[in-house]
Structure formats: C-alpha cells, structure tokens
C-alpha positions in Angstrom: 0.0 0.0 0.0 1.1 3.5 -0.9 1.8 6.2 1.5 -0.6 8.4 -0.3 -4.1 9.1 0.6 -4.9 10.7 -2.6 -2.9 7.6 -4.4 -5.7 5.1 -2.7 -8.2 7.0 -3.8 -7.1 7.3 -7.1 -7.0 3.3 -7.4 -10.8 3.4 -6.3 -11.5 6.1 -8.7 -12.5 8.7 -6.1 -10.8 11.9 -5.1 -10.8 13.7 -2.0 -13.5 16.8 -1.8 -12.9 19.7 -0.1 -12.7 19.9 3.2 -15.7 21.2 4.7 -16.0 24.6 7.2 -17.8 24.3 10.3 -21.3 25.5 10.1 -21.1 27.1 13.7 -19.1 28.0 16.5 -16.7 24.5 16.8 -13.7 23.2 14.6 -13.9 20.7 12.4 -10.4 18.7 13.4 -8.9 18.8 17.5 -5.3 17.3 17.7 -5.0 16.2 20.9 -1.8 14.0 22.0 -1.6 11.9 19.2 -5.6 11.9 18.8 -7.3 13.1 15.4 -11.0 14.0 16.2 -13.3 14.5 13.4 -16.6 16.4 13.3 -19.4 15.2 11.5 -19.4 15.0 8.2 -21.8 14.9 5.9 -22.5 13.6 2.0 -21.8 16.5 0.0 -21.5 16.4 -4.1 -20.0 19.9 -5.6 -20.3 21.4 -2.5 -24.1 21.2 -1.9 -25.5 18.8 0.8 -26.5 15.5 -0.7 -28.5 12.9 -0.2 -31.7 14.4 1.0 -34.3 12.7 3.0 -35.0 9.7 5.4 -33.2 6.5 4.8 -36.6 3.8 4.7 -39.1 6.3 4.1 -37.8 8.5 0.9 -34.2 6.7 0.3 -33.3 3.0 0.4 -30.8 1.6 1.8 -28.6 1.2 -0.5 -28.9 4.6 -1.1 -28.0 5.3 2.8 -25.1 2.8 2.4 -23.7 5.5 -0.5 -24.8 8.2 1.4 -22.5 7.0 4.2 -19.6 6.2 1.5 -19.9 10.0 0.7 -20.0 11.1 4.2 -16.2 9.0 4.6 -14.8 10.8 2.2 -15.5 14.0 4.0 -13.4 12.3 7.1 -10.4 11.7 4.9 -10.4 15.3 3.6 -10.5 16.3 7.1 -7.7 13.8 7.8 -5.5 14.8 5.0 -6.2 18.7 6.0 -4.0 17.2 9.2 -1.5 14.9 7.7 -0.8 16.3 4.3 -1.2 13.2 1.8 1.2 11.1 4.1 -0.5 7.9 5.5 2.7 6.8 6.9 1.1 9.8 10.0 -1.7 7.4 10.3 -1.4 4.8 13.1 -5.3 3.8 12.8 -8.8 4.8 12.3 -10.2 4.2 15.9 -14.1 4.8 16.2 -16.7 5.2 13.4 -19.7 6.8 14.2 -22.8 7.0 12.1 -25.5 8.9 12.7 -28.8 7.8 10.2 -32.0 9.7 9.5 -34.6 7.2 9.9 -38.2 6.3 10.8 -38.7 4.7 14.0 -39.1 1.3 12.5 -36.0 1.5 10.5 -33.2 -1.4 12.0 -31.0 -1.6 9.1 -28.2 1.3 10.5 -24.9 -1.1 10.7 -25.8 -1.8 7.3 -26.0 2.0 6.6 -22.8 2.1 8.3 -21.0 -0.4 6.5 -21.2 2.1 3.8 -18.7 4.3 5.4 -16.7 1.1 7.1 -16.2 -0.4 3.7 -14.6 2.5 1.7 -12.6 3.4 4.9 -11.2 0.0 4.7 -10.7 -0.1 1.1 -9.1 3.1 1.1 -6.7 2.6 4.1 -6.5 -1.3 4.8 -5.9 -2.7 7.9 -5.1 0.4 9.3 -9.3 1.1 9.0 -10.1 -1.6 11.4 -12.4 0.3 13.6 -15.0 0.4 16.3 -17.7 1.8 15.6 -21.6 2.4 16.0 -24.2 3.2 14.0 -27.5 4.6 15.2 -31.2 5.9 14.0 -32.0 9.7 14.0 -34.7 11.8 13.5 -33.2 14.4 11.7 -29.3 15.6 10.8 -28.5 18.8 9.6 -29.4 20.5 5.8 -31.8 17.0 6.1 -29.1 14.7 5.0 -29.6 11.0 5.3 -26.3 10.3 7.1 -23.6 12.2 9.0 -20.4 10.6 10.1 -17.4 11.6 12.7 -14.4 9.8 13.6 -11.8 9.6 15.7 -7.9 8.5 14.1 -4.2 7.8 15.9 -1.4 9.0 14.5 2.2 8.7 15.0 3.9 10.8 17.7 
C-alpha cells in the first residue's frame, strides 16, 4: 500500500472533496496527543448537501449505504487537512460513528454504516479496522440522510 491518501483514492477512482468549514461555532479537526478528532461530516457532491431525506421512508438503503460512502470521504479530507497526503502519520482509524436519519421502525443502521466502514477499509487497509456504532435519527442537519465523525491515531 502507498503512502498516499490521494494515491488510494485514485486506485478506487474517487478523489478527495474539499474539506468542509464548520457550520457554527466549533472546529472541524482537535489534535490532541496523538488523537485526530473528526466532526461530523456529511454527504456533499459539488459542495451542496447531498442525499436528501429519510433513509426507509424516501431513500433505500442502498442509497443510505452511498450516502455514508460519501459522508467517509469528507473524514479523509478532514484527515488529510492534518497529515498532508502522508498515510505513513496514520497509526489507525479508531471509532466510526454513524448517525442515520430514519423512521422509528428502521433497524438496518450497521448496514447503513458499513457504507462508510467499507470505503474506509478499502481506502486505508488494515489500518481502517475500527469500532464503531451506528444509530437511528430523526433528523441531521441541511436534512441529510447520514452524517459521520471519527476519531484516528497517529504517530507521535
């Protein structure tokens, strides 16, 4: 495997978006120690929010799952705004989280999740192996489907 982020990416075909801005009064990366903590991201395409709606009520789930796929790449934008293109930084991705806008009835959230889990994997290997939970939501913000954060080690 490459040192490069953007390398991995290109072998998938995907490129990293732009790192988003905070849409209030936080940061959207916190270095503390040797601890990378992400803020949510969310699925954007050319800058506009993507993937509008309710995952079981007006998107399927395979739909969420790509929704959550998008929402990744947002945390490796935010990762390589840290560590400049270099995996060799990267000790691990530790925790996943995935946040779903659902209906009440809706169980299928890990496999929302594994969305996100797959193309962190496939982007970063074994380094990706993660914890990580995935729950039902009402709502998210700009009425995304899916919003993820993260939490990543890196080298000293």
């Amino acid at each position: 495997m490459t040192n490069s982020l953007r390398e991995q990416l290109a072998k998938l075909d995907l490129q990293l978006p732009a790192p988003d801005n905070p849409a209030g009064n936080y940061v959207s990366t916190v270095v503390s120690q040797n601890m990378l903590y992400v803020s949510g991201q969310i699925p954007m395409l050319n800058g506009q929010p993507a993937f509008i709606g309710r995952v079981g009520e007006t998107l399927t789930e395979e739909q969420g799952m790509a929704a959550a796929e998008l929402a990744a790449l947002g945390l490796l934008a935010q990762l390589d705004s840290v560590i400049g293109d270099d995996l060799s930084k990267l000790v691990r991705l530790v925790r996943l989280g995935v946040f779903v806008a659902c209906p009440s009835d809706f169980t299928r959230q890990g496999a929302v999740g594994n969305g996100a889990s797959n193309l962190l994997v496939s982007v970063l290997g074994k380094a990706a192996r993660h914890v990580r939970t995935s729950v039902g939501v009402s709502s998210l913000p700009a009425g995304v489907a899916v919003e993820t954060d993260a939490i990543f080690e890196l080298r000293s």
